[in-house]
BAMARLO-473499 format. One line per 10 residues: number of its first residue (from 0); their letters; for each residue x, y, z of N, C-alpha, C. Coordinates in Angstrom, 3 decimals. Layout:
<nodes>
NUM = A = X Y Z X Y Z X Y Z; ...
</nodes>
This chain:
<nodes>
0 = XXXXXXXXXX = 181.237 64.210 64.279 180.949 63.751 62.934 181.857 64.535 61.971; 182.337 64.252 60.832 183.617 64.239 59.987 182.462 65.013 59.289; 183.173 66.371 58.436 182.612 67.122 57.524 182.163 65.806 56.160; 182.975 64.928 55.929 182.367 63.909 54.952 181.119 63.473 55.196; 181.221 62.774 56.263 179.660 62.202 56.877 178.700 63.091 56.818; 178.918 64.307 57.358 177.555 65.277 57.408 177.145 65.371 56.509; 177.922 65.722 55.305 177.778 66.443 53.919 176.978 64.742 53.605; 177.570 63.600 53.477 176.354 62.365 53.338 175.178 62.432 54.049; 175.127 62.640 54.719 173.848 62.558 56.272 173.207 63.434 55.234; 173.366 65.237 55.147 172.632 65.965 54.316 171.854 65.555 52.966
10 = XXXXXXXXXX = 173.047 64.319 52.100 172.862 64.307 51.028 171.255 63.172 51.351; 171.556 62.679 51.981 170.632 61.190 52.373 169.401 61.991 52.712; 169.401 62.826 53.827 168.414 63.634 54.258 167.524 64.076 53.018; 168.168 64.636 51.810 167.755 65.610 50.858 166.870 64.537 49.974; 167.591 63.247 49.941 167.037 61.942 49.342 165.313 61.601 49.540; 165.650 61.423 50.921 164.260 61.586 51.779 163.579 62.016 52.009; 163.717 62.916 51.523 162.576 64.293 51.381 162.094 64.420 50.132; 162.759 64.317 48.790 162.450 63.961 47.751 161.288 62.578 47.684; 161.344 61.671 48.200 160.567 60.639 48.299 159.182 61.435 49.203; 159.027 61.941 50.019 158.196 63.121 50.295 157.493 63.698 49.900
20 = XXXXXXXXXX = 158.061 64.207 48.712 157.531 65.071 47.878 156.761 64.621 46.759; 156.854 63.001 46.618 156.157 62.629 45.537 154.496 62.428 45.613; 153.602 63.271 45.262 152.539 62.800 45.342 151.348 61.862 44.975; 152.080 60.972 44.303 151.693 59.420 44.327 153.245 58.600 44.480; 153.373 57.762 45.141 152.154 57.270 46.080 152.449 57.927 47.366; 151.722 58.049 48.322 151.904 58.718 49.866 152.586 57.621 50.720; 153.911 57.809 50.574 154.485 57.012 51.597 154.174 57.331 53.290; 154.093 56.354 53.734 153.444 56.674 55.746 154.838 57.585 55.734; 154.230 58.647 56.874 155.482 59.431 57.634 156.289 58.499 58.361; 155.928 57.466 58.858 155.811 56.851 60.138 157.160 55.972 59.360
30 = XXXXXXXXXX = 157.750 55.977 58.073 158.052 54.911 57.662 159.372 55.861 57.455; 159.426 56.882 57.805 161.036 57.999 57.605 162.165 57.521 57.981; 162.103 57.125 59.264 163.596 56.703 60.208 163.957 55.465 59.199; 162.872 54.750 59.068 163.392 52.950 58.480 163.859 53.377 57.062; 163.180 54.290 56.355 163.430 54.087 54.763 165.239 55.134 55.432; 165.445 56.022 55.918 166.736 56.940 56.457 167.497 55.722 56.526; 167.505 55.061 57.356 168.400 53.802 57.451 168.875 52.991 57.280; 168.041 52.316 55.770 168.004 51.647 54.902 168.770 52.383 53.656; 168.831 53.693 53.508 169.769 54.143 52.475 171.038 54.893 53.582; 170.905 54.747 54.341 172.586 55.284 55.049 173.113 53.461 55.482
40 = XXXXXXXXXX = 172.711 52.562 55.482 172.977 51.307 55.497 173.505 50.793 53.957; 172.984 51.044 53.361 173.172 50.513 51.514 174.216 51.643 51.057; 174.282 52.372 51.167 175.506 54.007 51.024 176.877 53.250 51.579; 176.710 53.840 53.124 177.572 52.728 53.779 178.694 53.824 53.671; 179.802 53.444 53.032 181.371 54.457 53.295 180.867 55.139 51.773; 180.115 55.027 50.711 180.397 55.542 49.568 179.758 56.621 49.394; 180.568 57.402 48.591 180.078 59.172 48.377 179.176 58.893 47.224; 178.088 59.920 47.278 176.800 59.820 46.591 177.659 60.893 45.650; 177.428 60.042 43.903 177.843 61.425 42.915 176.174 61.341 42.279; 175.132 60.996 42.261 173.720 60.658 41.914 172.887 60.066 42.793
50 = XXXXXXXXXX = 171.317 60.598 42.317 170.511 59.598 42.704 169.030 60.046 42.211; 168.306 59.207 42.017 167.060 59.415 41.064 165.960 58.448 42.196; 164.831 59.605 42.260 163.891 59.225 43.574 162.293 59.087 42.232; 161.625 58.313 41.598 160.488 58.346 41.319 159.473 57.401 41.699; 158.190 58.058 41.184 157.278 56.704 41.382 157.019 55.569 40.517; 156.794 54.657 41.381 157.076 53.642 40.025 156.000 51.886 40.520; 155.637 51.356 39.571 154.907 50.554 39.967 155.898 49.260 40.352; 155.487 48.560 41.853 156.416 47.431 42.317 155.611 46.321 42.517; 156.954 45.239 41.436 155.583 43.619 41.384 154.989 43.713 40.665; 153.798 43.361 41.008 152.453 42.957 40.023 151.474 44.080 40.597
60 = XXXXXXXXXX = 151.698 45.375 39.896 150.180 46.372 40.503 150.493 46.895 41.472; 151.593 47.392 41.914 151.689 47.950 43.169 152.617 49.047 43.118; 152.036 50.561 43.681 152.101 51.652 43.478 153.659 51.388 45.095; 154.683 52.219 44.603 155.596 52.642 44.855 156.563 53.274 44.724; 157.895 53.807 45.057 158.629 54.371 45.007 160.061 53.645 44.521; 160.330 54.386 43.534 162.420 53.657 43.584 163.220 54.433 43.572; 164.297 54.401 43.954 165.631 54.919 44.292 166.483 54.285 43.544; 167.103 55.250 42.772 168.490 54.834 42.438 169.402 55.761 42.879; 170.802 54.847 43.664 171.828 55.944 44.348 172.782 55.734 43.715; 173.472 56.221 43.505 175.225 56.775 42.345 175.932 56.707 43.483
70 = XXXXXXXXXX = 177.058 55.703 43.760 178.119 56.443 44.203 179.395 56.245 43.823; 180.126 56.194 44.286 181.870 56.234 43.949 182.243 55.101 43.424; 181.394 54.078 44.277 181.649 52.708 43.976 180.707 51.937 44.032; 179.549 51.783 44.097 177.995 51.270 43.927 177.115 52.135 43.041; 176.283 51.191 42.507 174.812 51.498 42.217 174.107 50.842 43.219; 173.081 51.357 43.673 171.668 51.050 44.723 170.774 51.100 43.954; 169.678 50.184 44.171 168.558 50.268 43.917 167.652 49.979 45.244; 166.554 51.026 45.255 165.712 50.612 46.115 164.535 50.786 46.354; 163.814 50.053 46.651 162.412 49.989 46.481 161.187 49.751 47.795; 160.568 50.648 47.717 159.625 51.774 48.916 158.314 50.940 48.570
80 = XXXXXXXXXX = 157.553 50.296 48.908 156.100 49.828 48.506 155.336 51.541 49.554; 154.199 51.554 48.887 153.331 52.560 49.268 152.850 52.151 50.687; 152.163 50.955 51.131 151.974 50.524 52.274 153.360 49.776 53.475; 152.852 50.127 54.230 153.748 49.031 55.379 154.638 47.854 54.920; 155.943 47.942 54.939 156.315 46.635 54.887 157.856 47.253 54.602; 158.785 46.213 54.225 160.001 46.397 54.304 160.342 46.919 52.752; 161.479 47.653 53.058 162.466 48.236 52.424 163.197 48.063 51.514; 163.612 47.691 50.241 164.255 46.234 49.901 165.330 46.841 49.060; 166.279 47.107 49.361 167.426 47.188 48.709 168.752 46.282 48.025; 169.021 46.510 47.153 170.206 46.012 46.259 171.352 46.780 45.886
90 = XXXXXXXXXX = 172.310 46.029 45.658 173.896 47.273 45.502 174.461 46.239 44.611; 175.109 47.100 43.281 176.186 46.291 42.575 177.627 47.673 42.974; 178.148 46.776 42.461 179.882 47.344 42.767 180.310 47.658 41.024; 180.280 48.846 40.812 180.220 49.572 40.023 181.503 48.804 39.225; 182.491 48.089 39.939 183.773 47.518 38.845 183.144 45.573 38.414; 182.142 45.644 38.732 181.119 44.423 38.274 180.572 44.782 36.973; 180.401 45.892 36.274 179.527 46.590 35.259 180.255 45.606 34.331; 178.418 44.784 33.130 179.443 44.731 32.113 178.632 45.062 31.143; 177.499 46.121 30.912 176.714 46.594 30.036 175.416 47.195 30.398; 175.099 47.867 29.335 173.652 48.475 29.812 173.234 48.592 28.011
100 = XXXXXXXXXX = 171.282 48.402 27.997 170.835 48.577 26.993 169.860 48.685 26.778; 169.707 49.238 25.982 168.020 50.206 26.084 167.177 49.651 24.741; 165.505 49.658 24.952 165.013 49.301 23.725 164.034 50.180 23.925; 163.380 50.222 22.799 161.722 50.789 22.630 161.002 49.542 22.632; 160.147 49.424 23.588 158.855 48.625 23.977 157.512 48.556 23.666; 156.694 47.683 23.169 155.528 48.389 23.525 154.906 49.661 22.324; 155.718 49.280 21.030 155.289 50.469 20.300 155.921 51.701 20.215; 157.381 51.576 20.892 157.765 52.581 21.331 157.129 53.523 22.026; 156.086 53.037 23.000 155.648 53.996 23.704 156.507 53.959 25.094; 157.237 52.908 25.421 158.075 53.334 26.590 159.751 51.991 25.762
110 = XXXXXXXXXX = 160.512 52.346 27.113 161.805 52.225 26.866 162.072 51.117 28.181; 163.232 50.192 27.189 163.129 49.362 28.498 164.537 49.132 28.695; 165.661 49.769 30.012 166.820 49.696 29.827 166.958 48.722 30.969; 168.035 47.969 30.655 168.563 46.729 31.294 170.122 46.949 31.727; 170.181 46.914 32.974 171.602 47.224 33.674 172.076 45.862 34.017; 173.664 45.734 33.284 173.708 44.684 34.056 175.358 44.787 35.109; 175.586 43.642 36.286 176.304 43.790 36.884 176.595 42.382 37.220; 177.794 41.923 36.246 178.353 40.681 36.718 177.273 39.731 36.324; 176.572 38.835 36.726 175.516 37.816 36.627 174.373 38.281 37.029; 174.356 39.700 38.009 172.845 40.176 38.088 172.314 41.765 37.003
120 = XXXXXXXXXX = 171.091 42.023 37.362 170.522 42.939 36.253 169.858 43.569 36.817; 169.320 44.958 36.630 168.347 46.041 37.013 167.944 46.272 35.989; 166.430 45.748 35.507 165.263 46.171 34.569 164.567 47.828 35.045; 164.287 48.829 34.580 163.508 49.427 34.529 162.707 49.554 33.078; 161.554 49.961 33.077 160.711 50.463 31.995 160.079 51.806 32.272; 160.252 52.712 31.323 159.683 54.327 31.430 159.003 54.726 30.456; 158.561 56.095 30.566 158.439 56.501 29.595 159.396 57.238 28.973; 159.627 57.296 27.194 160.754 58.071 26.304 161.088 59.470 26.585; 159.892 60.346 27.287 159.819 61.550 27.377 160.376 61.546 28.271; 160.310 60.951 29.467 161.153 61.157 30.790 162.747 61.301 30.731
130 = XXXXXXXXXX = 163.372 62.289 30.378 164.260 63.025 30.146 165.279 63.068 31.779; 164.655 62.737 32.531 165.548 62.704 34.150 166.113 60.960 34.233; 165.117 60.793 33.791 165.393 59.019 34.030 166.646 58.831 33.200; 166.165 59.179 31.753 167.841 59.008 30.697 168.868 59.011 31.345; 168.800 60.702 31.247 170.286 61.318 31.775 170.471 60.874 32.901; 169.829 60.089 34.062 170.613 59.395 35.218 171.651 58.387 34.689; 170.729 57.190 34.089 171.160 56.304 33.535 172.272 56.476 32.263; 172.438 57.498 31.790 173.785 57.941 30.961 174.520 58.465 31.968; 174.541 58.763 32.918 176.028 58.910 33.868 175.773 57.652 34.509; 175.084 56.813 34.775 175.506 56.123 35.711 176.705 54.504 34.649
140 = XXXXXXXXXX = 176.020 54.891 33.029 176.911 54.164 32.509 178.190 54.501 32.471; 178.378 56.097 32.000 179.657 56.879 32.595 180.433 56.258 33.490; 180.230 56.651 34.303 180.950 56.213 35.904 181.251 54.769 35.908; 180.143 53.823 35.749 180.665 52.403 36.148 181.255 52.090 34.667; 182.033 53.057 33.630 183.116 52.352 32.254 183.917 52.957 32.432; 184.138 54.101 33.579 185.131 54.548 33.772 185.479 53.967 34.765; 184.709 53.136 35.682 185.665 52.261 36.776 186.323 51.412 36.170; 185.390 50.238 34.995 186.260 49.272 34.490 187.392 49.719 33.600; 187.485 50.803 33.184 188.763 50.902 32.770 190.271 51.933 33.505; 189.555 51.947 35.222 190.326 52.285 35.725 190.911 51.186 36.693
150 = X = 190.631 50.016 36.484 190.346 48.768 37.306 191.674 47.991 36.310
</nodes>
Protein backbone atom coordinates (compact mmCIF):
# COMPACT_ATOMS: atom_id res chain seq x y z
CA UNK A 1 0.00 0.00 0.00
CA UNK A 2 1.37 3.54 -1.27
CA UNK A 3 2.08 6.02 1.69
CA UNK A 4 -0.98 8.05 -0.17
CA UNK A 5 -3.49 5.33 0.36
CA UNK A 6 -2.61 4.68 3.96
CA UNK A 7 -2.54 8.23 4.94
CA UNK A 8 -6.49 7.95 3.12
CA UNK A 9 -7.28 4.54 4.76
CA UNK A 10 -6.21 6.54 8.19
CA UNK A 11 -8.05 9.56 7.16
CA UNK A 12 -11.38 7.35 6.41
CA UNK A 13 -10.67 5.29 9.52
CA UNK A 14 -10.59 8.64 11.68
CA UNK A 15 -14.03 9.49 9.74
CA UNK A 16 -15.51 6.42 11.22
CA UNK A 17 -14.84 6.72 14.35
CA UNK A 18 -16.08 10.14 14.53
CA UNK A 19 -19.52 8.76 13.47
CA UNK A 20 -18.86 6.56 16.71
CA UNK A 21 -18.56 8.96 18.77
CA UNK A 22 -21.78 10.59 18.22
CA UNK A 23 -24.13 9.92 20.91
CA UNK A 24 -27.31 10.28 19.21
CA UNK A 25 -28.06 8.45 17.22
CA UNK A 26 -26.25 4.92 18.07
CA UNK A 27 -25.28 3.67 14.90
CA UNK A 28 -25.15 -0.61 15.02
CA UNK A 29 -21.38 -1.61 15.36
CA UNK A 30 -22.32 -4.24 13.08
CA UNK A 31 -22.81 -1.55 10.36
CA UNK A 32 -18.68 -0.40 10.44
CA UNK A 33 -17.21 -2.44 7.49
CA UNK A 34 -20.41 -1.27 5.15
CA UNK A 35 -20.54 2.45 6.26
CA UNK A 36 -15.91 1.97 5.79
CA UNK A 37 -16.74 1.04 2.31
CA UNK A 38 -19.16 3.14 1.30
CA UNK A 39 -16.86 6.20 2.04
CA UNK A 40 -13.52 4.54 0.63
CA UNK A 41 -15.93 3.73 -2.49
CA UNK A 42 -17.37 7.52 -2.83
CA UNK A 43 -13.49 8.97 -1.96
CA UNK A 44 -12.30 6.67 -4.57
CA UNK A 45 -8.68 8.27 -5.98
CA UNK A 46 -9.52 11.75 -4.19
CA UNK A 47 -7.50 13.25 -1.30
CA UNK A 48 -9.69 14.25 1.62
CA UNK A 49 -8.82 18.24 2.35
CA UNK A 50 -12.36 18.11 4.80
CA UNK A 51 -15.04 16.44 6.24
CA UNK A 52 -17.89 17.16 8.69
CA UNK A 53 -19.50 13.95 10.56
CA UNK A 54 -22.96 15.19 12.54
CA UNK A 55 -26.24 14.15 13.63
CA UNK A 56 -28.86 15.04 11.74
CA UNK A 57 -32.48 14.20 11.10
CA UNK A 58 -33.06 11.93 7.62
CA UNK A 59 -36.52 12.17 5.61
CA UNK A 60 -39.42 12.64 7.47
CA UNK A 61 -38.43 12.03 11.43
CA UNK A 62 -35.63 10.02 11.24
CA UNK A 63 -32.69 10.27 13.53
CA UNK A 64 -29.31 9.91 11.64
CA UNK A 65 -26.04 10.71 10.71
CA UNK A 66 -24.37 12.91 7.67
CA UNK A 67 -21.17 13.16 6.24
CA UNK A 68 -19.79 15.63 4.33
CA UNK A 69 -16.30 14.74 2.59
CA UNK A 70 -13.96 17.59 0.97
CA UNK A 71 -11.79 16.47 -1.47
CA UNK A 72 -9.49 17.60 -4.24
CA UNK A 73 -12.10 17.10 -6.57
CA UNK A 74 -15.56 16.08 -5.00
CA UNK A 75 -17.96 16.98 -2.45
CA UNK A 76 -19.73 13.75 -0.78
CA UNK A 77 -22.56 13.68 0.93
CA UNK A 78 -23.66 10.91 2.98
CA UNK A 79 -26.20 9.68 4.83
CA UNK A 80 -26.19 6.88 7.83
CA UNK A 81 -30.01 6.18 8.98
CA UNK A 82 -29.76 5.10 12.78
CA UNK A 83 -31.32 1.64 12.03
CA UNK A 84 -30.38 -1.10 9.45
CA UNK A 85 -30.47 -0.29 6.00
CA UNK A 86 -28.33 1.14 3.29
CA UNK A 87 -25.87 3.77 3.02
CA UNK A 88 -26.73 6.39 0.58
CA UNK A 89 -24.25 8.42 -0.87
CA UNK A 90 -23.84 11.32 -3.44
CA UNK A 91 -20.69 13.09 -5.08
CA UNK A 92 -20.59 16.35 -7.12
CA UNK A 93 -17.34 17.19 -8.99
CA UNK A 94 -16.26 20.18 -7.42
CA UNK A 95 -15.62 21.93 -11.26
CA UNK A 96 -19.71 21.46 -11.52
CA UNK A 97 -20.02 24.24 -8.60
CA UNK A 98 -22.18 27.02 -9.57
CA UNK A 99 -23.23 28.58 -6.15
CA UNK A 100 -24.02 28.28 -2.65
CA UNK A 101 -26.55 30.32 -0.34
CA UNK A 102 -27.52 30.71 2.87
CA UNK A 103 -30.76 32.14 4.56
CA UNK A 104 -32.20 32.57 8.03
CA UNK A 105 -35.28 30.32 8.40
CA UNK A 106 -37.78 29.92 10.61
CA UNK A 107 -37.31 33.21 12.54
CA UNK A 108 -33.92 33.08 12.19
CA UNK A 109 -33.74 30.45 14.46
CA UNK A 110 -31.84 28.18 12.03
CA UNK A 111 -30.06 28.69 8.60
CA UNK A 112 -30.76 27.09 5.50
CA UNK A 113 -27.72 26.75 3.02
CA UNK A 114 -28.26 25.41 -0.43
CA UNK A 115 -25.28 23.92 -2.43
CA UNK A 116 -25.55 23.75 -5.74
CA UNK A 117 -23.72 21.56 -8.45
CA UNK A 118 -24.57 21.84 -12.07
CA UNK A 119 -28.49 20.90 -12.08
CA UNK A 120 -28.25 19.12 -8.67
CA UNK A 121 -28.33 20.66 -4.93
CA UNK A 122 -27.42 19.77 -1.28
CA UNK A 123 -30.01 21.39 1.21
CA UNK A 124 -28.92 21.39 4.74
CA UNK A 125 -30.71 23.27 7.67
CA UNK A 126 -28.84 24.03 11.16
CA UNK A 127 -28.62 25.75 13.73
CA UNK A 128 -26.81 29.67 13.51
CA UNK A 129 -24.73 28.83 16.52
CA UNK A 130 -23.24 25.82 15.00
CA UNK A 131 -20.03 27.42 14.19
CA UNK A 132 -18.37 23.84 12.69
CA UNK A 133 -21.08 23.48 10.22
CA UNK A 134 -20.30 27.28 8.79
CA UNK A 135 -16.78 27.11 8.60
CA UNK A 136 -17.03 23.65 6.70
CA UNK A 137 -19.26 25.03 4.29
CA UNK A 138 -17.02 28.34 3.83
CA UNK A 139 -14.10 26.20 2.67
CA UNK A 140 -15.92 23.97 0.91
CA UNK A 141 -17.17 27.16 -1.18
CA UNK A 142 -13.42 28.07 -1.20
CA UNK A 143 -12.18 25.12 -2.88
CA UNK A 144 -14.97 24.36 -5.39
CA UNK A 145 -14.37 28.69 -6.80
CA UNK A 146 -11.10 27.98 -6.80
CA UNK A 147 -11.57 24.95 -9.06
CA UNK A 148 -13.85 26.94 -11.38
CA UNK A 149 -11.48 29.40 -11.84
CA UNK A 150 -8.71 27.10 -12.23
CA UNK A 151 -10.75 25.16 -14.86
Amino acid sequence: MSEMEKTKQEAISRIVDEIYLLQTPKVADSRRTQIQESLTTSINGGVIQKHLVISATIGTDKGGVLVYVLTDVKFIKIEIGSQEGNVLASSYILSTFTGITREFIENGSRISINITFGPNSVILRYAPSNQKITDFFQDVEKLASSKLSNA
